[in-house]
C-alpha positions as CSV (number, residue, x, y, z in Angstrom):
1,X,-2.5,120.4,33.5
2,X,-1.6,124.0,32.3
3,X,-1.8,124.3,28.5
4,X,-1.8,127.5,25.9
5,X,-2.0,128.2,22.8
6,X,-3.4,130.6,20.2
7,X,-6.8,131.3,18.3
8,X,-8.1,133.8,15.6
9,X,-10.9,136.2,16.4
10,X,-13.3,136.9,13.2
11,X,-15.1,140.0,13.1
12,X,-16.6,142.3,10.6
13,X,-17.6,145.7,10.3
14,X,-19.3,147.4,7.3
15,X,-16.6,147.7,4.7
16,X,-13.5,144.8,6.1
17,X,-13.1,142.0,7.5
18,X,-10.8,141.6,10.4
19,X,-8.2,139.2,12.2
20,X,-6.9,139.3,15.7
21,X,-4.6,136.2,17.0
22,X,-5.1,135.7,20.8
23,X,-2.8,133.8,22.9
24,X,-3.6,132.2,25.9
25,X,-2.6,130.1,28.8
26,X,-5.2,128.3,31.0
27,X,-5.0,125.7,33.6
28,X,-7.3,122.7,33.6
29,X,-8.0,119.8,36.7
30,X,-9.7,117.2,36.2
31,X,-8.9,113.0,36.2
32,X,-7.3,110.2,34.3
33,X,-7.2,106.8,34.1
34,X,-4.4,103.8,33.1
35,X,-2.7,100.8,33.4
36,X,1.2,99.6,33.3
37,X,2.4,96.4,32.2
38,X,5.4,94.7,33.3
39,X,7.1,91.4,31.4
40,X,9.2,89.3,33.0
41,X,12.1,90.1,30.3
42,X,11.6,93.9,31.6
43,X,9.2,95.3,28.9
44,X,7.0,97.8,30.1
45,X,3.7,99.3,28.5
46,X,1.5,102.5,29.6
47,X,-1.6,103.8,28.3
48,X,-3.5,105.8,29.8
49,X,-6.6,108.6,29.2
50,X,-7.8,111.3,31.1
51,X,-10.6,114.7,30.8
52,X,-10.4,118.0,32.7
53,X,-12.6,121.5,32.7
54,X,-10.6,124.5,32.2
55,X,-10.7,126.6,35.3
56,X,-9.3,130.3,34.4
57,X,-11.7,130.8,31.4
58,X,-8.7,132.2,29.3
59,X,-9.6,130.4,26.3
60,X,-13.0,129.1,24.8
61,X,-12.0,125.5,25.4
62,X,-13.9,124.3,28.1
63,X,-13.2,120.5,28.8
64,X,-9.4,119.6,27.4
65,X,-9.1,116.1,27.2
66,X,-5.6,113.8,27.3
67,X,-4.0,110.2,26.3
68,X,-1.2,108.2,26.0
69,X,1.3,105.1,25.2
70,X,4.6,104.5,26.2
71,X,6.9,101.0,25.6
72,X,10.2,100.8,26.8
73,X,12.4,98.6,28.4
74,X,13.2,98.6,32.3
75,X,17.2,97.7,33.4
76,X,17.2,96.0,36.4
């Protein structure tokens, strides 16, 4: 999974306080699990969950984690 975003960075010296915004971009590999569900009138449900470890250390994030559900409707 590749994922970014964007985090402050507090620090402080003697007299102020300062902000900077960092942006990053990491990719993370890891595994998921899930299940599908078929009805005989065509309805179809997913979930499914998942955890992977960050691998380019752009970002303080270390393990992302991920999830899901989807219902819908298959045509035949």
């Amino acid at each position: 999974m590749i994922h970014s975003g964007k985090f402050d960075d507090y620090y402080y010296d003697d007299y102020n306080s300062h902000i900077t915004d960092h942006k990053y971009t990491d990719l993370a590999v890891g595994i998921s699990v899930g299940g599908k569900w078929v009805t005989r009138r065509g309805f179809v449900a997913e979930i499914y969950a998942g955890i992977s470890r960050d691998m380019l250390n752009n970002s303080d994030i270390e393990v992302v984690g991920r999830g899901g559900v989807s219902i819908g409707y298959r045509f035949q």
